[in-house]
C-alpha positions in Angstrom: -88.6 -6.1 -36.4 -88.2 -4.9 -33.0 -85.5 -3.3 -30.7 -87.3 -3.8 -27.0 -85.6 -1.9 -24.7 -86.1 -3.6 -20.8 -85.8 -0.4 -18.5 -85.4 -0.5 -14.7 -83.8 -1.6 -11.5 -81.2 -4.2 -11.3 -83.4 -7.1 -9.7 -86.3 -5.9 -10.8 -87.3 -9.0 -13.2 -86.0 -7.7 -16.7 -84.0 -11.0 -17.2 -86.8 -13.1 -16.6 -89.2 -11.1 -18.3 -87.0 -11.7 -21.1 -86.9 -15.6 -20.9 -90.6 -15.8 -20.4 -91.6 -13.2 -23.0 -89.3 -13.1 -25.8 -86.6 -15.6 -25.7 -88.1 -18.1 -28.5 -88.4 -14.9 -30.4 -85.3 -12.0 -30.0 -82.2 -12.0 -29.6 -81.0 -11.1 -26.0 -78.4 -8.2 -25.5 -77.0 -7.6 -22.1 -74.1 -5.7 -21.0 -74.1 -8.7 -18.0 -73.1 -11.1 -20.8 -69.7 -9.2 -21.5 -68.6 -7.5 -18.6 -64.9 -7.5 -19.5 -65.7 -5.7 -23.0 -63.0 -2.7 -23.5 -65.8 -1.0 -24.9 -69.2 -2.1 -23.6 -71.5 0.6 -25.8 -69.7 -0.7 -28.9 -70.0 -4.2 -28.1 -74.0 -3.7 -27.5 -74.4 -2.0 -30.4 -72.6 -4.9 -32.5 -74.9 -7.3 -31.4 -77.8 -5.1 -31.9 -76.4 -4.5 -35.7 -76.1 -8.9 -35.9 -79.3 -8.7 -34.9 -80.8 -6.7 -37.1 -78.7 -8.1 -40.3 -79.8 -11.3 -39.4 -83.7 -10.4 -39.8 -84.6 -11.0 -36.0 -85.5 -8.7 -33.2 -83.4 -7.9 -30.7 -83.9 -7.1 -26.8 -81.4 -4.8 -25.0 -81.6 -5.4 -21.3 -80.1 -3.5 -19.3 -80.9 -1.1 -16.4 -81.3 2.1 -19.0 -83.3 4.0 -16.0 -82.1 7.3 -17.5 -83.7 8.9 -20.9 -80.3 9.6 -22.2 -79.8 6.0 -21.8 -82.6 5.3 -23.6 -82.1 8.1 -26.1 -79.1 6.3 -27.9 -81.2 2.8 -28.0 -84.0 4.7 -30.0 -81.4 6.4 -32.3 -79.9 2.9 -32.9 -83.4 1.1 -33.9 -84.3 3.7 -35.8 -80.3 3.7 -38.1 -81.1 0.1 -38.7 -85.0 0.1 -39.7 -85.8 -1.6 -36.1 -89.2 -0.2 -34.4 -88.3 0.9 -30.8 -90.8 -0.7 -27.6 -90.3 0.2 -24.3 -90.5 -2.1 -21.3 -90.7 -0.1 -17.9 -90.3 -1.8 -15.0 -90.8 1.2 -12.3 -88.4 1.6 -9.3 -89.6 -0.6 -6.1 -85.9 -0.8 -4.4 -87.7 -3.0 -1.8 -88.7 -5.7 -4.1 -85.5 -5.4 -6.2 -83.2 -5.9 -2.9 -85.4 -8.5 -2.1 -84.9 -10.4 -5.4 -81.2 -9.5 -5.7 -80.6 -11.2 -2.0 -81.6 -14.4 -3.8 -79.5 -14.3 -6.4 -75.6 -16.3 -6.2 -72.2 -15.7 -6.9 -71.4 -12.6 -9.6 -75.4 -11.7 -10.6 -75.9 -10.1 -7.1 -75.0 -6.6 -7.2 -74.6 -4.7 -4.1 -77.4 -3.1 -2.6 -75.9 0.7 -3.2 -75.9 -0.3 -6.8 -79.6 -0.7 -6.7 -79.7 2.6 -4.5 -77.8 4.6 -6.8 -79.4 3.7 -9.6 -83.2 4.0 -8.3 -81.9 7.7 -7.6 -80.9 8.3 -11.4 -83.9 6.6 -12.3 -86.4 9.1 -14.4 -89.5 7.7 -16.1 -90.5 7.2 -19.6 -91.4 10.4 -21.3 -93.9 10.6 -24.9 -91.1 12.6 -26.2 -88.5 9.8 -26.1 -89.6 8.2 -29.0 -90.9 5.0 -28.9 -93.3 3.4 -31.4 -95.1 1.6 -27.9 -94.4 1.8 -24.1 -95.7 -0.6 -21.7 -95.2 -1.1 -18.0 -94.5 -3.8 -16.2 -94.4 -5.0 -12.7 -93.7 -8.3 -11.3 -96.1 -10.2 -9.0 -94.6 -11.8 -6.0 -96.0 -15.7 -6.7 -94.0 -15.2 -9.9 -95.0 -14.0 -13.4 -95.8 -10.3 -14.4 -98.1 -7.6 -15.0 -98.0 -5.5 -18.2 -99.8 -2.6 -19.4 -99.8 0.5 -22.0 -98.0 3.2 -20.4 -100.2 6.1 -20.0 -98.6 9.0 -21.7 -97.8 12.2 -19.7 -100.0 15.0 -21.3 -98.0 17.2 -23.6 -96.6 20.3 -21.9 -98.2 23.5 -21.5 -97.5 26.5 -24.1 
């Protein structure tokens, strides 16, 4: 079983990635589904734990741009037996305005949301953790791209 972990912009397709790619399969986690949670990070990880008790995988989406972010998601697989995959959507505020614009009512965010958090954004590292890493980028006629993410080269003694 897997914990997938979507990684990037708000608006940058991670939702829909999910429907098209795993939703027949995993089980969907999003801090968007329980905004008013007194404790968001508990709540996550309580559905992740269902998850994982239930036999099925599990997909956390959220934006999770930074490695710390990501850090605590690979801790979590690994407590409950779960093999952690990376998704990585990189930064392209353009496109994720662009989507965002077309969204309705509470899922648009405002656009210094997306700003903000393409400036915290730092990109997937070998050292993280994570069994596979792939990235992926949205084409504009709809559907998406995916790859292997080429690993950085191990750093210099």
């Amino acid at each position: 079983m897997d914990l997938v972990v979507l990684s990037g912009l708000q608006g940058a397709g991670k939702t829909t990635f999910y429907r098209a790619r795993f939703a027949a399969t995993h089980a969907h986690v999003s801090r968007d589904l329980f905004r008013s949670a007194r404790d968001p990070a508990r709540r996550q990880r309580q559905l992740v734990e269902q998850a994982a008790a239930a036999g099925r995988s599990v997909v956390v989406d959220n934006t999770s741009v930074r490695r710390a972010d990501r850090a605590g998601l690979v801790a979590l697989a690994r407590a409950l037996g779960l093999r952690p995959v990376l998704y990585w959507f990189p930064p392209d505020p353009a496109a994720s305005i662009a989507r965002n614009a077309r969204r309705e009512g509470k899922a648009q965010v405002p656009v210094v949301a997306i700003l903000a958090t393409a400036k915290r954004a730092e990109p997937p590292a070998a050292e993280e953790g994570f069994d596979e890493s792939f990235e992926v980028r949205a084409r504009e006629g709809g559907g998406f791209d995916v790859a292997p993410l080429a690993s950085p080269p191990p750093p210099r003694r």
